[in-house]
C-alpha positions in Angstrom: -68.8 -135.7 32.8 -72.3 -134.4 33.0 -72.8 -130.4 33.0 -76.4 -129.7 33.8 -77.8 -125.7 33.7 -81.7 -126.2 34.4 -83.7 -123.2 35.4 -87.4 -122.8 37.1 -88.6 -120.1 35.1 -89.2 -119.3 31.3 -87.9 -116.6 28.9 -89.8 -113.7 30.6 -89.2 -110.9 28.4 -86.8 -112.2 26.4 -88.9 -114.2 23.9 -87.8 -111.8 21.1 -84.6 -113.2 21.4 -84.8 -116.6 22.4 -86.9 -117.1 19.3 -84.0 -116.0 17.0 -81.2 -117.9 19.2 -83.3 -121.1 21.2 -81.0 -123.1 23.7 -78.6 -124.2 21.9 -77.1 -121.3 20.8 -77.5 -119.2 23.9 -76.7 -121.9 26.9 -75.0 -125.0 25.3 -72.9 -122.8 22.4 -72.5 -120.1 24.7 -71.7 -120.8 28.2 -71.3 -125.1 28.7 -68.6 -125.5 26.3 -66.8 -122.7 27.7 -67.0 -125.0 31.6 -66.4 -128.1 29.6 -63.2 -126.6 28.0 -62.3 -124.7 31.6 -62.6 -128.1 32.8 -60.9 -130.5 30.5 -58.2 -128.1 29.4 -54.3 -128.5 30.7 -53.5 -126.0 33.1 -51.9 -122.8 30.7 -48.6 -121.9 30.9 -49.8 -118.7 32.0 -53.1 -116.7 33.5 -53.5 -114.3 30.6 -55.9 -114.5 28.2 -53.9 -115.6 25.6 -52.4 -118.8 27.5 -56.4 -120.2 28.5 -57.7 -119.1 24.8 -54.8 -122.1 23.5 -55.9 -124.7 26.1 -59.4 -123.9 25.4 -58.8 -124.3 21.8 -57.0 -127.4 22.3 -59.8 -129.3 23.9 -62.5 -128.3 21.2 -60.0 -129.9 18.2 -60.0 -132.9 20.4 -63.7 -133.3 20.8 -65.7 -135.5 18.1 -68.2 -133.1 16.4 -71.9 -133.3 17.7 -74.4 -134.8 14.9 -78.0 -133.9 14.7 -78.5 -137.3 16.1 -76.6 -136.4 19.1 -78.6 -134.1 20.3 -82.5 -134.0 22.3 -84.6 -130.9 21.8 -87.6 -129.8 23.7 -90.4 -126.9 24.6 -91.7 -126.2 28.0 -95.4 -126.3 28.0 -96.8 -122.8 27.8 -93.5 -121.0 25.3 -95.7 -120.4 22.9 -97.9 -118.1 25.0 -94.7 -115.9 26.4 -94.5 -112.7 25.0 -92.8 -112.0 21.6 -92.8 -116.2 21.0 -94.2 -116.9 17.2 -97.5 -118.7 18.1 -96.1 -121.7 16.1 -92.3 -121.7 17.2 -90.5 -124.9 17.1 -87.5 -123.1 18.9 -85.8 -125.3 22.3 -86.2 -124.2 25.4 -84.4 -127.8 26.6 -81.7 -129.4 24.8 -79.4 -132.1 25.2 -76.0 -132.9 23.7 -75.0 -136.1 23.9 -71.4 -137.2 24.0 -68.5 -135.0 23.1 -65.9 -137.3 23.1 -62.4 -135.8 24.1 -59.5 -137.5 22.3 -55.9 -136.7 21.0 -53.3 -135.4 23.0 -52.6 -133.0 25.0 -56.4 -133.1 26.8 -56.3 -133.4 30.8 -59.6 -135.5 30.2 -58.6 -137.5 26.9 -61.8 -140.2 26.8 -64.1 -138.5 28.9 -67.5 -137.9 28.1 -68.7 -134.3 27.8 -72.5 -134.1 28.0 -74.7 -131.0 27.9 -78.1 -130.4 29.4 -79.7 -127.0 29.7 -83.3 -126.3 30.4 -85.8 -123.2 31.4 -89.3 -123.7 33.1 -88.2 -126.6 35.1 -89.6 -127.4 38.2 
């Protein structure tokens, strides 16, 4: 399973913040875990909160932990000149997790693959 967020345009004003948080932490942390676990998870035995917070939680202790090796980092051409962006910033504007494995039991997609791409600028 692939899960791909890729956007055609840059930080804008938000360079403040993307230099303290990058892509990792705002799109893969953030959002693509959350669809990979929406996605992988059991159905709950319920639609509250509480019910999908357990299946969600359930699919994160079965994935294998992400290692720096795991992962591709990248800049878009031009970051550096957005407003607020340190003119020497090393922060990702693309990354790219490679394999979460899912395993144990209890996963609807025990084995599968879980990879996570997110981009800005990207045309």
């Amino acid at each position: 399973m692939q899960i791909t967020l890729s956007e055609n345009f840059g930080v804008g004003q938000r360079g403040a913040f993307y230099e303290t948080a990058g892509c990792l932490r705002d799109v893969i942390q953030n959002h693509l875990f959350q669809i990979v676990a929406l996605l992988a998870m059991e159905p709950p035995v319920g639609q509250d909160y509480g019910a999908v917070q357990t299946e969600k939680g359930k699919v994160f202790k079965a994935m294998r932990p992400l290692k720096a090796d795991d992962m591709v980092r990248g800049q878009y051409a031009g970051y550096r000149q957005e407003p607020d962006v340190a003119k020497r910033s090393d922060v990702e504007t693309y990354c790219a997790c490679g394999c979460s494995s899912i395993h144990g039991a209890g996963t609807a997609c025990r084995g599968i693959c879980a990879r996570k791409v997110s981009s800005r600028d990207c045309d």
